[in-house]
C-alpha positions as CSV (number, residue, x, y, z in Angstrom):
1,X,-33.8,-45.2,1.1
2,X,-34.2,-41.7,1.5
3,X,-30.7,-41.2,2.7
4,X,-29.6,-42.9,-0.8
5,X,-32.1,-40.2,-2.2
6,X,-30.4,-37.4,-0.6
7,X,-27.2,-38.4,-1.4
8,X,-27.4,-39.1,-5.2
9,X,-29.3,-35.6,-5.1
10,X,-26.2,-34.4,-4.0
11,X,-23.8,-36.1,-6.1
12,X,-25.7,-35.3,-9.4
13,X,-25.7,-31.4,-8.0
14,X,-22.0,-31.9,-6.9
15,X,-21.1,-33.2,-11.0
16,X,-23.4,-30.7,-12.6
17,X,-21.3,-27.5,-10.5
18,X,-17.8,-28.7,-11.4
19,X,-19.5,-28.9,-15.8
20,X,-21.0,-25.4,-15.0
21,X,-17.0,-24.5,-13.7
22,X,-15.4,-26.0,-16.0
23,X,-17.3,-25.6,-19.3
24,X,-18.8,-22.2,-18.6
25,X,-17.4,-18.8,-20.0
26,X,-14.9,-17.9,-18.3
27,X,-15.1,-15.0,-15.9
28,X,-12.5,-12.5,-18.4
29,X,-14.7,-12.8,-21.4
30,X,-18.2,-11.7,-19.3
31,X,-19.6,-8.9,-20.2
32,X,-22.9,-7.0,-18.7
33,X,-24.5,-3.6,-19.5
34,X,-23.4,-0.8,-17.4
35,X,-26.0,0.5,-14.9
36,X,-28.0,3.4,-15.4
37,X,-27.3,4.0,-11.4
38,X,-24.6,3.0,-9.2
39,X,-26.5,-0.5,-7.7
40,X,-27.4,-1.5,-4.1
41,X,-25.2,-4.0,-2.7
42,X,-28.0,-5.6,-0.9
43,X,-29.4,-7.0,-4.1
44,X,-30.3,-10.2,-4.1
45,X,-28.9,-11.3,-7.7
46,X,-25.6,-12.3,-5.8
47,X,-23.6,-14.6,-7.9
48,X,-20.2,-13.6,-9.3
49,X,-17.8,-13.9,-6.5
50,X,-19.7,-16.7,-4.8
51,X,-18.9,-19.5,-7.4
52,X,-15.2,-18.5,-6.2
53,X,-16.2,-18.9,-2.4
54,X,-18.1,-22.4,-2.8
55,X,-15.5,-23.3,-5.1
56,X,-12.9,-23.2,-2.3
57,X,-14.1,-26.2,-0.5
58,X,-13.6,-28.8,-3.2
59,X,-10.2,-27.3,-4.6
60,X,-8.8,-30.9,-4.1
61,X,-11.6,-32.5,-6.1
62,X,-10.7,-31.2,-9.7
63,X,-8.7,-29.1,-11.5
64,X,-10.4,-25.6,-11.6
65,X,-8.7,-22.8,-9.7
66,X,-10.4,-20.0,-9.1
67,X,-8.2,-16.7,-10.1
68,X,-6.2,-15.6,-7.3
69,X,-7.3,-12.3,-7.9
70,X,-10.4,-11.3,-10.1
71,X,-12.0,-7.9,-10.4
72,X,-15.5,-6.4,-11.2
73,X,-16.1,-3.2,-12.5
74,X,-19.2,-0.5,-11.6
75,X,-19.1,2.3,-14.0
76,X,-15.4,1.5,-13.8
77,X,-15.4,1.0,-10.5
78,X,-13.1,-2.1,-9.6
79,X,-13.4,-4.3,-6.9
80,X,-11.4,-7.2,-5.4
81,X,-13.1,-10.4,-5.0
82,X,-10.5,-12.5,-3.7
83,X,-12.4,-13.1,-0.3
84,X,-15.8,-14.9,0.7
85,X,-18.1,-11.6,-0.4
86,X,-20.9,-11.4,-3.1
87,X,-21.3,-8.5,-5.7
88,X,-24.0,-7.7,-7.9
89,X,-24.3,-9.1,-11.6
90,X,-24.6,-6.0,-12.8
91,X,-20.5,-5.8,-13.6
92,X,-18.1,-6.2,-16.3
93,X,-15.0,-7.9,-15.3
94,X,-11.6,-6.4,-15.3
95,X,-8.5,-8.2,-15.8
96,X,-5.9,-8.3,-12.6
97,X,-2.8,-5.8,-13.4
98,X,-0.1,-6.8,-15.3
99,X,2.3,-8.2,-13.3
100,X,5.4,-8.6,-15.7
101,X,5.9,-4.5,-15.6
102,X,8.4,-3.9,-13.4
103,X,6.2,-1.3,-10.9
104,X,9.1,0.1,-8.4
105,X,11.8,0.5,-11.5
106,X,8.9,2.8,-13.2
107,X,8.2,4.6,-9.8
108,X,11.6,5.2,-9.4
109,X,12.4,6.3,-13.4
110,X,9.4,9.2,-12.8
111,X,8.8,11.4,-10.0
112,X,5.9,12.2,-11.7
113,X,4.2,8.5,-11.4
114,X,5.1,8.8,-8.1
115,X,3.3,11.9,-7.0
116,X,0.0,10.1,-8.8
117,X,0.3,7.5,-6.5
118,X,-0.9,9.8,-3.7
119,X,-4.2,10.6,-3.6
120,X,-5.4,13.1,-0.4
121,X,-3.9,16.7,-0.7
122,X,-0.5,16.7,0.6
123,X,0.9,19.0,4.1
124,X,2.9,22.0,1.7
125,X,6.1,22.1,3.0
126,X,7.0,25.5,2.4
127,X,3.8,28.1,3.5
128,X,3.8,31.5,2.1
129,X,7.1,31.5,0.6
130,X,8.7,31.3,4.2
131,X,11.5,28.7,5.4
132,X,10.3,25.3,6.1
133,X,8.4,24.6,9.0
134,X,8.7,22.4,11.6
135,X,5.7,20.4,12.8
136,X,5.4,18.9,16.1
137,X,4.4,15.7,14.9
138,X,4.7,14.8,11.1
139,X,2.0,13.9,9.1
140,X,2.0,14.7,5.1
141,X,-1.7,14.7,4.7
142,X,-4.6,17.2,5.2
143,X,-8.1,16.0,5.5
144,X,-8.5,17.0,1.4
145,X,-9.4,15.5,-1.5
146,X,-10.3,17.5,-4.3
147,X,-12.7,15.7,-7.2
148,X,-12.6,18.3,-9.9
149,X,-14.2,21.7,-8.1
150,X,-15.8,19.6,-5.3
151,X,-13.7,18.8,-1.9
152,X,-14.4,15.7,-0.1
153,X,-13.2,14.9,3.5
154,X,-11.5,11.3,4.1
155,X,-15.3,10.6,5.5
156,X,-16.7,11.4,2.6
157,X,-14.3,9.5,0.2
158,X,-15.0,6.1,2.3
159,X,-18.7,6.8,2.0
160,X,-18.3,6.9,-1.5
161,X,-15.9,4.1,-1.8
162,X,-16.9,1.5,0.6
163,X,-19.9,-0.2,-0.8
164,X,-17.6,-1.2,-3.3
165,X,-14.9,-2.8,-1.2
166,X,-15.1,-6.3,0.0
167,X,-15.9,-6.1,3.9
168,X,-12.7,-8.9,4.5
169,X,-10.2,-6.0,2.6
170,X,-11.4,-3.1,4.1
171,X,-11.0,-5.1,7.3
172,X,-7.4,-5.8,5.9
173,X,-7.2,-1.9,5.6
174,X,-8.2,-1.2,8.6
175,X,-5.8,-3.4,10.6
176,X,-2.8,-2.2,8.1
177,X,-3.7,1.4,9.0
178,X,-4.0,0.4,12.7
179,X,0.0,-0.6,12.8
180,X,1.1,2.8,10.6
181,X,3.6,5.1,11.4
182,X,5.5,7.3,10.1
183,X,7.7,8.3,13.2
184,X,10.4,6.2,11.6
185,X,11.0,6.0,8.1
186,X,13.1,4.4,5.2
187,X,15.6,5.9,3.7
188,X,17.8,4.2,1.0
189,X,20.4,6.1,-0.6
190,X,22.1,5.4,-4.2
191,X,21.0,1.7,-4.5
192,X,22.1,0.4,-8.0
193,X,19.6,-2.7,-7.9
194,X,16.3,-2.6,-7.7
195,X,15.5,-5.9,-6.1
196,X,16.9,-4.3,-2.9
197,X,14.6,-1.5,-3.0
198,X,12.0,-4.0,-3.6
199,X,12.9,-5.8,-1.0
200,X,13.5,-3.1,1.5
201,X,10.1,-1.6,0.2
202,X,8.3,-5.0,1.2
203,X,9.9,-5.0,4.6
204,X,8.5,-1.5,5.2
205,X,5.3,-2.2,4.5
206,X,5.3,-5.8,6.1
207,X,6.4,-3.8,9.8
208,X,4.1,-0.9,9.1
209,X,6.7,1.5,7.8
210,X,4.7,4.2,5.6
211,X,6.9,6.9,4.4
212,X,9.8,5.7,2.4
213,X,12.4,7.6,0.7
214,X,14.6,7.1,-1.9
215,X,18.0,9.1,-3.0
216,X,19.7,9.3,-6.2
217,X,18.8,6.1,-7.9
218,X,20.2,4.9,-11.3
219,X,17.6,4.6,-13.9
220,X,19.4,4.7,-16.7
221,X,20.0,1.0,-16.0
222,X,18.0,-1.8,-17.0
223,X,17.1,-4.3,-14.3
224,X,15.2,-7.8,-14.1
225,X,12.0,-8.0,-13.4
226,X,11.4,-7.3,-9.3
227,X,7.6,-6.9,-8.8
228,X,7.9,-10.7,-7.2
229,X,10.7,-8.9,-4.9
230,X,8.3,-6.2,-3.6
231,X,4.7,-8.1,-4.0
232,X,3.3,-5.0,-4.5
233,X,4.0,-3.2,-1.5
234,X,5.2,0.0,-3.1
235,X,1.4,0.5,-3.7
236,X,0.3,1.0,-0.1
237,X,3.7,3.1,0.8
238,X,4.3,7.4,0.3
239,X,7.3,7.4,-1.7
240,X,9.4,10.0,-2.4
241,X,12.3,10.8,-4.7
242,X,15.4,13.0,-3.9
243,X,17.9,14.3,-6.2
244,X,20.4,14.6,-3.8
245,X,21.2,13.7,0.1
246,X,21.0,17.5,1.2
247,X,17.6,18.1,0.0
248,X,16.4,14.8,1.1
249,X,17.9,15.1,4.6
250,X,16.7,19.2,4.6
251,X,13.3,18.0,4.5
252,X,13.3,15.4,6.6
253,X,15.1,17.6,9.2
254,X,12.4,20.2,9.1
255,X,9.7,17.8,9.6
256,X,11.4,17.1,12.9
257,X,13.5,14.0,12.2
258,X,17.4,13.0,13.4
259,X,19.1,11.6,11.1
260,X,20.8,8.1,11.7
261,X,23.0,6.7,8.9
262,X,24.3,2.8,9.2
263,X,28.0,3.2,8.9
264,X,30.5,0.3,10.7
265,X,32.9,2.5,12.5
266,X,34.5,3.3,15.9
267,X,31.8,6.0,16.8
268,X,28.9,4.2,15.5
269,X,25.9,3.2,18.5
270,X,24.6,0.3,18.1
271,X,20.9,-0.1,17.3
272,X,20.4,-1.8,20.4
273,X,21.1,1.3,22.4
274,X,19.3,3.7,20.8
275,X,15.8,5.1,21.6
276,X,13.5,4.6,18.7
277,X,10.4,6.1,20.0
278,X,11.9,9.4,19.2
279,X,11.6,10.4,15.1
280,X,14.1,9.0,13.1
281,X,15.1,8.2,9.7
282,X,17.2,4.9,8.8
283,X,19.5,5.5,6.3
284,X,21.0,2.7,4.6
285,X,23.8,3.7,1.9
286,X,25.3,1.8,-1.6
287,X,26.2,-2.0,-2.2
288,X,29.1,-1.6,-2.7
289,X,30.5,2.0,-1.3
290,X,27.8,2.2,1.8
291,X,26.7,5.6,3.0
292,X,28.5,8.4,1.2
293,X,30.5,10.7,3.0
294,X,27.9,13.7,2.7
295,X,25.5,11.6,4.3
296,X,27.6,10.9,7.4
297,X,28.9,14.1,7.3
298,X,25.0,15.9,7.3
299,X,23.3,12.8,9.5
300,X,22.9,13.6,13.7
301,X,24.3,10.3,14.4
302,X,26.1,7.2,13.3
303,X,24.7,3.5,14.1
304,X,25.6,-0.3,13.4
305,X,23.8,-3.5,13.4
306,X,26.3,-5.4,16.0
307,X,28.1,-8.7,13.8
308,X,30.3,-11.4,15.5
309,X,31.1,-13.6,12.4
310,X,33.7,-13.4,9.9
311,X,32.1,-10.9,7.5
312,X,31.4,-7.4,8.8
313,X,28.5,-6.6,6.4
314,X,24.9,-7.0,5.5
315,X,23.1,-7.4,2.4
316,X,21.5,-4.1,2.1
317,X,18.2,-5.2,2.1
318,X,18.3,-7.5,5.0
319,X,20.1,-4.8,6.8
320,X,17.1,-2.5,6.3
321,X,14.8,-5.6,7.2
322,X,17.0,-5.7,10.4
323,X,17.1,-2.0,11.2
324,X,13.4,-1.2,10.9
325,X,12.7,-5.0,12.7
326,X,14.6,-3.7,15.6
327,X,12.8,-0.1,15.5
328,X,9.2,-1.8,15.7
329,X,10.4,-4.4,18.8
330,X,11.9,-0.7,20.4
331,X,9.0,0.9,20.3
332,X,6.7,-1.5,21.1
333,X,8.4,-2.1,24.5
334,X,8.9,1.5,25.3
335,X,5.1,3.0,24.2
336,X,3.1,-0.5,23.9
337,X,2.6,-0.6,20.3
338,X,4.2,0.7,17.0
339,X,1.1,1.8,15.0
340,X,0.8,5.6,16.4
341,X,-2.2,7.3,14.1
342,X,-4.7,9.3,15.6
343,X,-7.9,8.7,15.3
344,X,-8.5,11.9,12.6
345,X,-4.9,10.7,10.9
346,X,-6.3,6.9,10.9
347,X,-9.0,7.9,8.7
348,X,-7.1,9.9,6.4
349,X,-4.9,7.2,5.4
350,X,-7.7,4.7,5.4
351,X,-8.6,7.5,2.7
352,X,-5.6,7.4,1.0
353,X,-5.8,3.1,1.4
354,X,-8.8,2.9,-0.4
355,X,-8.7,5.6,-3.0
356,X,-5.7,3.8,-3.8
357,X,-7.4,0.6,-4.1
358,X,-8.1,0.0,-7.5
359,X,-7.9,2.4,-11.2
360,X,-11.8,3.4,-10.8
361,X,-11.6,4.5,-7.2
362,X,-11.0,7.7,-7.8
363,X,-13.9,7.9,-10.7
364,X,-16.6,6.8,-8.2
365,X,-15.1,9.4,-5.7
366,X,-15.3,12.2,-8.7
367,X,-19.0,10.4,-9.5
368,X,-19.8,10.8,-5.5
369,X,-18.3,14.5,-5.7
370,X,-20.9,15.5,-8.8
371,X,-24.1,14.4,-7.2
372,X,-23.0,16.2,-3.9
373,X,-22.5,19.1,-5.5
374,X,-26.1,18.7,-7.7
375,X,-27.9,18.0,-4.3
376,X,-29.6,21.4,-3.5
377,X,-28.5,23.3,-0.4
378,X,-31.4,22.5,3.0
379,X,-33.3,25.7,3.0
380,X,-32.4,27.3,6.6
């Protein structure tokens, strides 16, 4: 009898849940007073993302599905509950980005959008009005980030930023950051369709490709829509935008790169025999015309993807796929792993990772920045 008990008990509590789901505001429309203080996260009025995480188990028992991506908002700070974590109910609830704009066709229209994406201070290239320099290892960012007059260190950005980020992304973060590199990087010259660079900007990021460059695209075109091309990836990748080949591959030279351009000819090496633990950029060329002859003529060497079928090509995307494919296997089985941060490096773009996380990031970093700077120095 008291098994019957429990049961119904359960049922009845089972019934009244999915009413609660199903007939409750929804989540879009909630909105709570803003907090006097930035709140604990160990407070115990945890509620907004669990109904999401109990929710999962019974996703075959009706039709409510939670949002595949929801946001909360502390003093504009936005957070992503899409995993099994609990927030406070002290938030207002953002809206998830709009995913009809077309995100890598407006990077690529605006250097300017492009530079914003970045948050830590970047390495100068150019110091003191001298020629460029020539690190020994490339990275592009110094251990900066500068919140109005205040300067925080990357350990002080993820102070401020972490007990606002779901443990199960930051452990995402963490593991992305891990497998970074930017020893060999991406660069596609005068693509005319933008659902290749989406697609070659989703493979970068997929094998841990960070820097990413792009030369002389067409903007004056109007494209479809290709933010389900590139799922986002151009968010978590440096990209910059060239106006021409020479400046690009200048740049890329001083920072201590060779150049190798994907060209199908008789002095072409083939990817397999080259040594990709050493820096290098992968140039990939045009649709339709390939690599242009300044860019073969400039490059420090010439290499093919080897093809025995009937067509001697690649779609440009998948070639790139190929390419930096090849590059990770490569230098996996020459140095044991592709990911080659250090550990000051890894925490700088674990920085950069999470600043760029969501819009109000960078407010809680500028909010963290003023009540350092309020704090009164120790007396010695």
């Amino acid at each position: 009898m008291s098994a019957c008990k429990t049961l119904a008990r359960s049922s009845f509590s089972f019934l009244e849940f999915n009413l609660r789901i199903n007939n409750g505001p929804s989540f879009s429309s909630l909105s709570l007073p803003h907090p006097l203080s930035i709140p604990s996260t160990n407070s115990s009025n945890f509620w907004f993302s669990s109904l999401s995480s109990r929710n999962r188990g019974f996703r075959d028992l009706g039709p409510y599905k939670p949002p595949s991506r929801c946001y909360g908002c502390v003093e504009r700070a936005v957070i992503d509950c899409n995993d099994d974590e609990t927030v406070t109910s002290n938030l207002v609830v953002e809206p998830p980005e709009d995913s009809s704009k077309d995100t890598v066709e407006e990077l690529l229209s605006n250097k300017d959008d492009v530079s914003r994406l970045m948050k830590m201070e970047r390495r100068p290239e150019v110091e003191n009005g001298a020629q460029f320099t020539q690190p020994k290892r490339w990275f592009p960012y110094l251990n900066t980030f500068k919140a109005g007059g205040t300067v925080l260190s990357s350990g002080q950005v993820l102070e401020a930023l972490n007990p606002y980020i779901m443990e199960t992304r930051k452990e995402r973060f963490r593991n992305a950051v891990k497998n970074r590199s930017y020893s060999v990087c991406l660069v596609v010259e005068g693509l005319n369709d933008f659902g290749n660079v989406s697609a070659a900007f989703r493979s970068a990021d997929a094998l841990g490709f960070q820097s990413v460059h792009v030369v002389s695209c067409d903007s004056s075109k109007r494209y479809r829509d290709n933010r389900h091309v590139s799922k986002g990836a151009e968010k978590w990748l440096d990209i910059e935008l060239w106006n021409s080949t020479q400046d690009c591959f200048k740049v890329l030279k001083s920072r201590g790169y060779r150049i190798a351009t994907t060209h199908v000819g008789i002095d072409a090496v083939s990817i397999f025999d080259m040594d990709w633990s050493c820096p290098t950029a992968i140039v990939v060329g045009n649709e339709t015309r390939g690599i242009s002859d300044e860019a073969l003529e400039l490059s420090d060497l010439r290499c093919s993807i080897p093809m025995n079928g009937m067509v001697d090509s690649f779609n440009v995307s998948v070639a790139a796929g190929i390419l930096m494919h090849h590059a990770v296997c490569d230098r996996t089985t020459r140095l044991g792993r592709h990911g080659d941060l250090t550990l000051e490096e890894s925490q700088i773009l674990l920085a950069e990772f999470s600043l760029r996380h969501s819009k109000s990031a960078i407010s809680i970093a500028h909010e963290f920045a003023k009540r350092k700077a309020a704090q009164p120095l120790p007396k010695l």
